[in-house]
N, C-alpha and C positions, 0 to 999 in steps of 0.2 A: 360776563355779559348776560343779563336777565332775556332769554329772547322768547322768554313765555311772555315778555310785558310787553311788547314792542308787535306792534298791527303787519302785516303782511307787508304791505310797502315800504314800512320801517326798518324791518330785517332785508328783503331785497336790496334796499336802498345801501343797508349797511354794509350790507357784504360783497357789493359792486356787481351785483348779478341780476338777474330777470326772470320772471316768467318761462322763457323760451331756455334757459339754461345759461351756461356757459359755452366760449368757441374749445376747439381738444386745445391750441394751442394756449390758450389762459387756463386752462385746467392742466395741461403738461407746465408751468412756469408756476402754478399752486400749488402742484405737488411737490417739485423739487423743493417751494419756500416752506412748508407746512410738513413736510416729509408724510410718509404712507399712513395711512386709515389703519393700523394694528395694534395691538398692545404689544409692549415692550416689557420684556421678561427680566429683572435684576441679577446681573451676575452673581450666579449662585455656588458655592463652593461643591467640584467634586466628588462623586464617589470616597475617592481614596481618600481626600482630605476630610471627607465628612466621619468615615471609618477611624483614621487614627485620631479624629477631635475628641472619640469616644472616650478615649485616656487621660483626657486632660484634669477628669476627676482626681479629686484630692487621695478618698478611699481607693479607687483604682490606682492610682500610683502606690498608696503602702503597700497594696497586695502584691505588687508586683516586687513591692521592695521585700517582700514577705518571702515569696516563691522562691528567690534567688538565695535569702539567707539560709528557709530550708535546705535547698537543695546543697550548699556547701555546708550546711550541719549533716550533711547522709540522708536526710529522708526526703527521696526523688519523688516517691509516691504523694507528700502530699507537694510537693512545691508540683505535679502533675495539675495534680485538681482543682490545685489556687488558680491556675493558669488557663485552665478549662472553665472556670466561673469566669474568668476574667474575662476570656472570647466571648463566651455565651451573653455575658453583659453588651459588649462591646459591639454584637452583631444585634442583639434585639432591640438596644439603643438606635443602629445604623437604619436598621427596616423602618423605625417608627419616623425617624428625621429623612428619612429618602421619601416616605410616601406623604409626608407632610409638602415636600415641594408640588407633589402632584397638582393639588387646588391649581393653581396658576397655569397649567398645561390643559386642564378641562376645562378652564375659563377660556383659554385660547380657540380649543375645539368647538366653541360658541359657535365662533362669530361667520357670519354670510362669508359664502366664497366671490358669488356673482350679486351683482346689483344693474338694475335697468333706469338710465340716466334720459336727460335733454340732453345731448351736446350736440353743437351745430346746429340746435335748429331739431334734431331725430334723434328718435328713440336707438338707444346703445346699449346695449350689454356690455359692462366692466367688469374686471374682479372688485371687488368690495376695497380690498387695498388700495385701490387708486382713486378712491372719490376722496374728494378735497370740498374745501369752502366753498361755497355757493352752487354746489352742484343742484338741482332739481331730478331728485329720485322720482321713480312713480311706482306706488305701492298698490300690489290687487293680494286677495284672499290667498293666504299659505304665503306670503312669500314673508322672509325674515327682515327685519327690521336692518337695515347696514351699516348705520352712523348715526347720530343723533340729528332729528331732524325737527324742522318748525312747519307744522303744515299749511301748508296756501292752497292744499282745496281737497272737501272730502266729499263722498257721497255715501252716508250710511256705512261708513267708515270704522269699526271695531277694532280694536288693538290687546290683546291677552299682553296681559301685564305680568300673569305670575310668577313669571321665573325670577322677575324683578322685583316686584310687590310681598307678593307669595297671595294673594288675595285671587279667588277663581274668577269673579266676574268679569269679562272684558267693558272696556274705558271707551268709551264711545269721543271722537276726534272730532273738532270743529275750527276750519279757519280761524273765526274771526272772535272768537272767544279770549278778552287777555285776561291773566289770571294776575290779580290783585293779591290773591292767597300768594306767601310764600312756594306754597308746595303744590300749588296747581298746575295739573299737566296737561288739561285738555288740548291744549294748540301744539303739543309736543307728542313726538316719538322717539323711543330712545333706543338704541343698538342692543340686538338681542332680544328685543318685545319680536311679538308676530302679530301678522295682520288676521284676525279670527274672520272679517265678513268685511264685504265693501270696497271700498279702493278709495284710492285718494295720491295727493303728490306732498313732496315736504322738500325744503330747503337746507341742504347741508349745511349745519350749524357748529356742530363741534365734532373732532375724529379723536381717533387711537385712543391714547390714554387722556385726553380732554374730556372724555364722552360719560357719562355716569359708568358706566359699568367700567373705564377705563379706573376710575378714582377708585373704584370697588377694587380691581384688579393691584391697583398700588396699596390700598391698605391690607388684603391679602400678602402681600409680601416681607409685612414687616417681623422681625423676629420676634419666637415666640418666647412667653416668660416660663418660668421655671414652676413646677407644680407646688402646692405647699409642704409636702412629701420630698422635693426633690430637693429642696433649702432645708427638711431637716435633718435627710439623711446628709447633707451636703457640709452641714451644722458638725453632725454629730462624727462623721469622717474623720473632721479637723479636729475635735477634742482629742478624739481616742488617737492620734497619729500623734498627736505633740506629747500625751500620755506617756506612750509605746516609745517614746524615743526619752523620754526624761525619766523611766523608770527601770530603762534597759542600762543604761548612761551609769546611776547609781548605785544596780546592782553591779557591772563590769568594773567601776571602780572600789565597791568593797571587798569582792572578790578577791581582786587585782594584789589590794595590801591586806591580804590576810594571807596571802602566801600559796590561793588555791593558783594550777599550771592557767597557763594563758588563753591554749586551746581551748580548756574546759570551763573556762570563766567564759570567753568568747561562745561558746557553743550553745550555754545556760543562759547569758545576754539574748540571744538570738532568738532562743527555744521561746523564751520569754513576751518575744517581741513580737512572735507569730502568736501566740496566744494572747497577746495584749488586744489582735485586732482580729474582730470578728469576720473572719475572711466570708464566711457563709451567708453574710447579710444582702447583700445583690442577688445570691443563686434561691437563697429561702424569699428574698422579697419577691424575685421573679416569679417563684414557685407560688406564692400566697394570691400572687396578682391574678394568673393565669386562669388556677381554681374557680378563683373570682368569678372571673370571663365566663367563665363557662357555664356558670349556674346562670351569670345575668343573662346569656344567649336562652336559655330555655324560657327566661320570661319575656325574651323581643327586644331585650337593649343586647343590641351588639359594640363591644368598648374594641375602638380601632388601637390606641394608646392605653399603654399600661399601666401609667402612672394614674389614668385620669377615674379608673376605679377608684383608687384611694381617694383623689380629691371630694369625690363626691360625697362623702363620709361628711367632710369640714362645710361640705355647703350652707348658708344658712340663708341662701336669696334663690330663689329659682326664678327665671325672665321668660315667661311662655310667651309660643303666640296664641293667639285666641281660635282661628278656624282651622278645625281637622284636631287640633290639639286635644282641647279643652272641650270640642263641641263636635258633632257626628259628621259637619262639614256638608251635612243634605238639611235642605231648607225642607221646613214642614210647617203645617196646619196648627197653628198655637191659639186660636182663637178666633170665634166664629159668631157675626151679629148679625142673623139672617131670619125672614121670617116666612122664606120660601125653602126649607131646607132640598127639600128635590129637587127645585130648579136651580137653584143652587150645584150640587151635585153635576147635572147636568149641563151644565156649563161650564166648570171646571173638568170634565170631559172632553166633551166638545170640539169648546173652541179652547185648542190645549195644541200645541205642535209636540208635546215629547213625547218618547215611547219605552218601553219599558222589556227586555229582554231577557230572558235569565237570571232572572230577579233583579237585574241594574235597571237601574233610572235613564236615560237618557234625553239629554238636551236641555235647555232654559234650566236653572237650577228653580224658580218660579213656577213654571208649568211642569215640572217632574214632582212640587210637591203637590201643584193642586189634582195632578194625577192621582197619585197613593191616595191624596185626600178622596178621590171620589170615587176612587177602587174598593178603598176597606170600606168603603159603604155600599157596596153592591151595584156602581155605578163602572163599568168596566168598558172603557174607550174602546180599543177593537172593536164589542160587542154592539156596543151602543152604536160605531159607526157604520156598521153592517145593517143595523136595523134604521138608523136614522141619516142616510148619506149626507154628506158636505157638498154646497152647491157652491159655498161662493167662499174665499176667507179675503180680508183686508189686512195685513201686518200690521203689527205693534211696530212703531217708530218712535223717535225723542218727540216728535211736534206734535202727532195723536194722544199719545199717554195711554193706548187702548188697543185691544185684539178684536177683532169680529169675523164671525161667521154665519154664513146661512145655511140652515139644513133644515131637508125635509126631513119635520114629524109629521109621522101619519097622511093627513091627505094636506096639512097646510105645510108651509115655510114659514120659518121663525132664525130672528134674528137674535143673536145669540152673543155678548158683550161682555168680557172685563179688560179694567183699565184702571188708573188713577179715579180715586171716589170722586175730588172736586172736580174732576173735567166730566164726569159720567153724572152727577145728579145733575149736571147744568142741560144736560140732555134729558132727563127722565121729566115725564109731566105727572106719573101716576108712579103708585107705590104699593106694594102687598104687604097691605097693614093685617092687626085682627080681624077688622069687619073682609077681608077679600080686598081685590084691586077696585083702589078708590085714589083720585087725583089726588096730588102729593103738594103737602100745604107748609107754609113756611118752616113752623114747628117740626115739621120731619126733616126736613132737611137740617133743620136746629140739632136737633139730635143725631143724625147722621153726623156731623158734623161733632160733636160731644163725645159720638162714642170713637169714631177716629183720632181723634186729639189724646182720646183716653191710650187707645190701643198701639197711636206710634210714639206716645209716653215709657210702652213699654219696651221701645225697639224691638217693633214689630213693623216689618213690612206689607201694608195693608194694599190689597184689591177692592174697586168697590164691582157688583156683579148686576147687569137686567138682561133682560129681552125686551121682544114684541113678536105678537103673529104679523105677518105680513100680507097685506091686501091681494089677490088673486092678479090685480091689474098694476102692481109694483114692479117698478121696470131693476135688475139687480145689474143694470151697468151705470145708474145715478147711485154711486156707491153714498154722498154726501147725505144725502136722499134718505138715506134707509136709518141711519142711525137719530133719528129726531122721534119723539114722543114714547120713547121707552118705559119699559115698568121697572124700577128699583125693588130687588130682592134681599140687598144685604152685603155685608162688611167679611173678608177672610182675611185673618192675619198668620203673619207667616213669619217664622224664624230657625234660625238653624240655631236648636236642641243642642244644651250641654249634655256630657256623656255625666250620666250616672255613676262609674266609677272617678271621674275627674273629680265628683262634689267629696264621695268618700277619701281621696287620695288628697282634695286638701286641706281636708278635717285632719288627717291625719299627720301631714304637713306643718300646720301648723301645732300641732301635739310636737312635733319633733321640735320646735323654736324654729319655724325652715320658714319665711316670708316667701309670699305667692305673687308675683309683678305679672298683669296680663300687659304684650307691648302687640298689639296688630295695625296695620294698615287700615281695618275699618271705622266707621263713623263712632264718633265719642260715645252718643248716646247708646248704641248696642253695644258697645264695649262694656261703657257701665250698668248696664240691666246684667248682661251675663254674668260679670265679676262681681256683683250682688246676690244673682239667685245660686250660684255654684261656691260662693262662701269667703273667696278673695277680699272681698270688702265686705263689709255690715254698716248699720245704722243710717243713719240719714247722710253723715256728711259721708263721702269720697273723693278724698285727693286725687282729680283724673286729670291728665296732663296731653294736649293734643302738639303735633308738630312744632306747630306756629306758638305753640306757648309756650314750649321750650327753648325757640331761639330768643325770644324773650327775655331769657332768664339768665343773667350773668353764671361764670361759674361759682364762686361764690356763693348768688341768690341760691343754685340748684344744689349746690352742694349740705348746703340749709337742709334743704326739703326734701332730697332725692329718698334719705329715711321712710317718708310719710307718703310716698305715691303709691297709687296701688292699680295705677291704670295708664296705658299711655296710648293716643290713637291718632292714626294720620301718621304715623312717623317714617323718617327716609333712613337712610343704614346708616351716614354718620352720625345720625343721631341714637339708634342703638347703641353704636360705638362708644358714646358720651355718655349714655347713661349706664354703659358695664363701666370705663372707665372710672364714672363718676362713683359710685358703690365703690370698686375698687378701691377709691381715695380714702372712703368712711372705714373702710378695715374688714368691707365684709369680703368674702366666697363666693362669688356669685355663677351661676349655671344661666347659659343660656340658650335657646330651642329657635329653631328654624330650620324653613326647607326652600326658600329661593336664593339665589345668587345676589341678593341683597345681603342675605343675612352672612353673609359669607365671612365678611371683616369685624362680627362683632363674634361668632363663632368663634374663630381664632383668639378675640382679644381677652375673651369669659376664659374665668379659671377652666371651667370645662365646654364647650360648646356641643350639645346636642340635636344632631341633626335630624330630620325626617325622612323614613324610610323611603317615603313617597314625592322625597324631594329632589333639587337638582342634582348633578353628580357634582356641580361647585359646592356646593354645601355640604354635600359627603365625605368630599375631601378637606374640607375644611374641619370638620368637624373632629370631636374624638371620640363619640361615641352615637352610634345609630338608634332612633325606634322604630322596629320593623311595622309596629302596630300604630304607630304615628299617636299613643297614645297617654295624654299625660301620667296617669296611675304607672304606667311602667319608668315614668321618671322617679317616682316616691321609693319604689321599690328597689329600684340601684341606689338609690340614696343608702337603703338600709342594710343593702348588701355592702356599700363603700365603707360605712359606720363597721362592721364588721370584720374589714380588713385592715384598717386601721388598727382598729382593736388586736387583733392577733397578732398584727408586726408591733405592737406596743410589747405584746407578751413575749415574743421570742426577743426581744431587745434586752429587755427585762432577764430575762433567765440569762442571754448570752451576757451581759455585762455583771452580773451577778458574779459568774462561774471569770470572766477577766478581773473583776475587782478581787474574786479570793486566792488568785492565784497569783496574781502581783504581790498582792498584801502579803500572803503566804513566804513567797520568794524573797519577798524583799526583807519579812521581820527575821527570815531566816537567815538571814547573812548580817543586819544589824546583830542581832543573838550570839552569831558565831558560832552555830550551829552548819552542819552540812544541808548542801540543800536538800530538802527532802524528796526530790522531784529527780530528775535525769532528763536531759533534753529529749529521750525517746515519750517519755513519759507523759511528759508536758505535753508534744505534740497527739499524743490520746486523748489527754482532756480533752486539747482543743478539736478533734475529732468530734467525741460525743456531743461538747460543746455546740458544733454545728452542723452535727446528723441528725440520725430520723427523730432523737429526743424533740428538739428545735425545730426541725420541718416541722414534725405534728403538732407543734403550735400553731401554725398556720392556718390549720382548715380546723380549730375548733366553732362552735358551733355558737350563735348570737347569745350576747348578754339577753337576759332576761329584761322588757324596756328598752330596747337598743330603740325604738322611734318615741320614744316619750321622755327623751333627755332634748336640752338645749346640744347645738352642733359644739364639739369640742376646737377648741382655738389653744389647745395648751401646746406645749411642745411635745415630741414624741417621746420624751421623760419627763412627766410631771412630775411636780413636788412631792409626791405620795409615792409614786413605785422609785422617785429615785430615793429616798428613804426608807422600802422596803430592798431597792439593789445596795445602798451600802452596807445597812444590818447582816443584809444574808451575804455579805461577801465578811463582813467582817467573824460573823457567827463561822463559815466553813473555817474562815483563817485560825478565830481563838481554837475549833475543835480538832482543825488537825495537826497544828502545831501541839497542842496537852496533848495528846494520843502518841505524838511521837518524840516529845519531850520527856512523857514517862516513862517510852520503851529504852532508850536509849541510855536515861537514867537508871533503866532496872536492869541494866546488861545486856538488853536482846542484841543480836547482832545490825547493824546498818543495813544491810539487804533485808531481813524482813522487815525491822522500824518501818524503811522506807514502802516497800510493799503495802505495809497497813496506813501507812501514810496517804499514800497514793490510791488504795481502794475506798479509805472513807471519803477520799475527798471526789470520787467519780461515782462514790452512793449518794454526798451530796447535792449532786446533780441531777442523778435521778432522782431522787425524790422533790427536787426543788422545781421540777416540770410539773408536779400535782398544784403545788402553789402559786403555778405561772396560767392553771387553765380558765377559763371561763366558770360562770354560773350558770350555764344554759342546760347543765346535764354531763350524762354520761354514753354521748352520740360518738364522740372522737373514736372508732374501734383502733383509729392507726396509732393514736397517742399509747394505746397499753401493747401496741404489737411491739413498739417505737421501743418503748422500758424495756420490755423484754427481749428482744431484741441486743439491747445494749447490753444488761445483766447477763447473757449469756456471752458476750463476746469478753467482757470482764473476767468472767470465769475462767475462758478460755486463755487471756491475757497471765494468770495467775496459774493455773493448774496443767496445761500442756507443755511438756518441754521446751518444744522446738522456741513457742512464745516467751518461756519464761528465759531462755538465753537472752532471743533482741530486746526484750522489755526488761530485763536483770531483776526479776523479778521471785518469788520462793512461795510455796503453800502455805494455806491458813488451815488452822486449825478450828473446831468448832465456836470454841470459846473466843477466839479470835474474832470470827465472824460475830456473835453475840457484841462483844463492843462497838465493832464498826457500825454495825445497824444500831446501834444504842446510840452513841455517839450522831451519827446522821441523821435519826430522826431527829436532832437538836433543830434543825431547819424547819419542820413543821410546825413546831409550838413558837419559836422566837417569831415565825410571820402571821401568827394566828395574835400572839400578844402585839405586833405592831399594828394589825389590822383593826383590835380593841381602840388602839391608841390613837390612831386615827381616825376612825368615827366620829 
């Protein structure tokens, strides 16, 4: 039911109610048919069920299938650690899905407890739960909005919208106003607004989850989608799982008829299988993520989800809102056509009600900038009103369009005026032109008129500004009286200021290929000047898109053009909704920003939703990641930190599949060959140690590509074509070098314990040195990557040269010239990724 279109007697009419309210008994027989005024929360899976769903992962089930085969091969230690990743996964996944339900519990803690009703005839105090259709609330100053309501009578009536809007200025309410707009609210109040000034009554119109912020409440609840990180590692789980099991499979059966015992076939299978699968990739991703966090918290994006770091890497749409965001969120002095600059000054003073405290503005976002404005000029309101006191003031209302005051200057009284220009020259006879004050002729006001058309061209909210001295025998209670033959002084325009870093951040946004969408609740045309001068859009055309021309727009037509917009204004949350979703359709990433409980369900539905520091707690729980600083540049900049963690989990994936592809390969050409393996399940489970130790951590926090924000956003998979062509090379390269190395010991007589030894050291050289080839361009900042090598190279040594180790590792000394091969032999991995890195250029 549209009941913003429907006149006050038409909704009474409709909804079998009155003026005088409802009787309690038809309001007791509404509720039980309507049921309570509340939102309804969707049954949501438990605690414990939310904990063990953590498993239902592909890779987390190998691991576990991992842990248990260690452990029946004898090494308890690592099937310990696999099992410790696996919790640690399992509880960080649990925290981020438990606090994700929250939104819906701080949307709850909204809403009115009590509401003041008509029933019988008298005013009543209810709980808010029990108002039903057709009640008659009556609303005064501070009190919370309790259901959705259609007003049938206001007196100077204000209603703060923004927790719903996210827009500051309060929405001024009028009976008899129907809105032919779509999206016009004037005759509505919605559940959850506050009444800022005035009073008035409204007709319960729609409750519980019927009410806007209920609809909000149910698209909050829907589940959420999987990050683009979280379908590749999800991707990449299943390859290497079905790998790990068809490579295990072919080695236990060559084994099997070659005559090797069953145990030891079975225990090589196994050894194999835990090496096949990069058990460390959840504990190094968490690790990589974390890091992440914690540098973005130093620049004011606080990330609530882990995942949503990385996303932000693949960004290539960011969806802001325009005020606080993008713009200082204080209206100021943008331009000025005056030709009384003093009285000017002086009146913006004045007749000014804000005040200014500890360097905060306070009050009228309008009169806080014409303050500053008459401050930095040496025009200082306290001061001024100390020397020049206030005798009279008449309030700015919707039907004056204008502020007035009277104060004595010096020994006269003067009347002191701004307001709307065309209602203010209709008043002024005289004008302070060059020549001085001289009666004001058609042509001035031609031009007044010229240069306001010009100035709210530029979505600029214009004042026009006069006086007059007032006659000695001027009576100041014919208020009508006073304001007739004034002197016009001049034109102030006003607008709230983009931030200076916002213009830098998306200059530099756009360098990254990152599309910049302004979506706010304000007027089209100030949308479109800002996202003009702050760099969003250029040139003469801009595709800008208001509410009402979006419902317009099949999906389909929108789907066409959703590309090409670059502005959208007037809009309501499921239209946010629509246009994430819509992007969504076309294949982009899209980021979206807000801080009202509007934004709540488009939050959620953006790959990433960013919320504002200074925004509702529904929005911060909705979100997954905070700006403390509410400011766009600090979006640009987790972009560039997400760009870089991606990049590192790219690198450890790389080195770890590398180091699974040569040990497969290795294994596997060794039992085709008919060769013993050259490995030992103790063995094997070392590789995979280093594998996915401090070598592998210290990939994670290497340090940004060089250009990491002047690439297009990467849409590849988490192996591209290029490093998975530099992982099979280098697995195949450790394969061919350390099978020759221990194909020709074995041919020259060495005994099988050392073969194998040297077997097993070059192939854990080439690991270390295959982390050099796994790091970035950014430098040589990493200091944990060389502690990481070394580190390893000493516990190797140790592996080889102490007794106690060389028992469990069945392991024998090297001799110098020995050592000279292996590192001869391993640096083979530097040159073969140096020639494919030719090759691929």
């Amino acid at each position: 039911m549209k009941w913003k279109k429907l006149s006050v007697d038409e909704t009474l009419k409709t909804l079998n109610s009155s003026i005088n309210g409802l009787s309690s008994s038809e309001a007791q027989k509404r509720l039980l048919e309507h049921g309570k005024n509340e939102l309804i929360e969707e049954k949501k899976a438990g605690p414990i069920q939310i904990f063990f769903g953590q498993f239902k992962d592909i890779l987390i089930l190998i691991l576990l299938i991992a842990a248990v085969a260690a452990y029946f091969v004898g090494d308890s230690l690592d099937a310990i650690v696999i099992l410790i990743v696996v919790i640690i996964n399992a509880v960080v996944g649990f925290i981020q899905e438990y606090r994700a339900e929250k939104a819906m519990e701080k949307l709850k803690g909204l809403i009115s407890t009590e509401a003041v009703v008509l029933r019988d005839g008298q005013e009543q105090k209810v709980p808010a739960g029990e108002l039903t259709l057709g009640d008659i609330v009556l609303l005064e100053e501070g009190d919370n909005v309790p259901a959705d309501l259609r007003i049938i009578e206001s007196y100077d009536l204000l209603v703060d919208e923004s927790a719903m809007t996210g827009e500051s200025l309060s929405v001024e309410k009028h009976p008899n106003t129907l809105s032919v707009d779509e999206h016009g609210t004037e005759n509505m109040a919605f559940m959850e607004t506050d009444v800022a000034s005035g009073r008035g009554r409204g007709v319960v119109v729609e409750i519980g989850m019927d009410t806007e912020i209920g609809k909000i409440a149910e698209m909050i609840q829907g589940e959420e989608e999987q990050t683009p990180l979280q379908q590749k590692i999800a991707g990449l789980g299943k390859t290497l799982g079905l790998l790990a099991v068809l490579v295990c499979s072919v080695v236990f059966v060559l084994e099997y008829f070659q005559g090797t015992p069953l145990v030891e076939t079975f225990m090589t299978a196994v050894s194999l299988a835990v090496a096949a699968v990069p058990e460390g990739l959840p504990a190094i991703l968490t690790l990589t993520l974390a890091l992440g966090m914690q540098r973005m918290a130093k620049s004011n994006a606080i990330v609530r989800k882990l995942l949503a770091v990385e996303t932000l890497g693949s960004c290539n749409v960011i969806c802001t809102d325009k005020t606080g965001t993008l713009t200082l969120n204080q209206m100021t002095v943008r331009d000025a056509r005056v030709s009384d600059s003093e009285m000017v000054y002086t009146i913006s003073a004045l007749c000014n009600n804000a005040t200014q405290s500890e360097g905060k503005l306070l009050g009228d976002p309008t009169d806080a900038s014409l303050l500053l404005y008459a401050d930095e000029n040496g025009y200082n309101r306290k001061e001024l009103e100390e020397k020049y006191p206030r005798l009279l003031e008449i309030p700015l209302d919707s039907t004056r369009k204008r502020m007035t005051t009277v104060n004595q200057i010096g020994e006269d009284r003067y009347i002191l005026i701004k307001g709307a220009p065309e209602v203010l020259l209709q008043k002024c006879s005289q004008i302070d032109g060059e020549d001085g004050v001289c009666s004001i002729k058609p042509e001035d006001t031609e031009n007044a008129m010229k240069d306001l058309q010009m100035m709210t061209g530029n979505a600029l909210r214009v004042l026009g500004f006069a006086y007059r001295k007032l006659g000695p025998e001027e009576d100041l209670d014919d208020k009508e009286a006073l304001e007739k033959d004034l002197i016009f002084v001049g034109l102030v325009g006003m607008m709230d200021p983009p931030r200076e870093e916002a213009k830098l951040a998306i200059a530099q946004a756009k360098k990254a290929g990152i599309k910049v969408v302004m979506i706010t609740g304000d007027h089209k045309d100030t949308a479109v000047a800002i996202a003009r001068e702050i760099g969003i859009a250029e040139g003469e055309k801009i595709i800008a898109l208001t509410g009402t021309d979006l419902d317009q727009l099949s999906d389909h037509e929108f789907e066409n053009m959703v590309d090409e917009v670059s502005v959208y204004a007037r809009v309501f949350p499921e239209q946010k909704v629509r246009i994430v979703e819509t992007l969504k359709k076309k294949g982009n990433v899209a980021s979206m920003t807000g801080d009202g409980v509007n934004d709540a369900p488009a939050l959620k539905k953006a790959a990433i939703g960013v919320a504002m520091g200074s925004g509702t707690d529904v929005a911060k729980e909705s979100a997954d990641m905070l700006l403390q600083d509410d400011n766009f540049a600090t979006i640009v900049k987790a972009v560039g930190e997400g760009r870089t963690i991606f990049d590192n989990i790219r690198r450890f994936v790389r080195f770890q599949l590398s180091t699974n592809i040569g040990a497969i390969l290795t294994i596997t050409s060794a039992s085709v060959m008919g060769l013993p393996i050259p490995f030992n399940p103790i063995q094997v489970l070392w590789i995979n140690i280093i594998m996915d130790g401090p070598p592998a951590q210290s990939l994670g926090v290497e340090p940004p590509e060089k250009g990491v924000m002047e690439r297009p956003p990467l849409k590849e998979e988490i192996i591209p074509r290029k490093n998975l062509i530099r992982i099979v090379v280098a697995g195949v390269v450790m394969t061919v070098g350390t099978l020759a190395l221990y194909y020709y010991l074995l041919s020259g007589g060495v005994d099988l314990t050392k073969a194998m030894t040297m077997a097993f050291t070059v192939f854990v050289m080439y690991q270390i040195f295959n982390v050099f080839n796994c790091r970035s361009d950014g430098g040589f900042s990493n200091k944990f990557l060389f502690i990481a090598v070394g580190a390893s190279f000493l516990l190797q040594l140790g592996v080889i040269y102490l007794p106690f180790l060389q028992g469990v590792f069945r392991t024998t000394s090297l001799g110098a010239f020995d050592w000279v091969l292996v590192l001869l032999i391993a640096c083979t991995i530097f040159i073969s990724d140096w020639l494919v890195g030719r090759f691929l250029k």
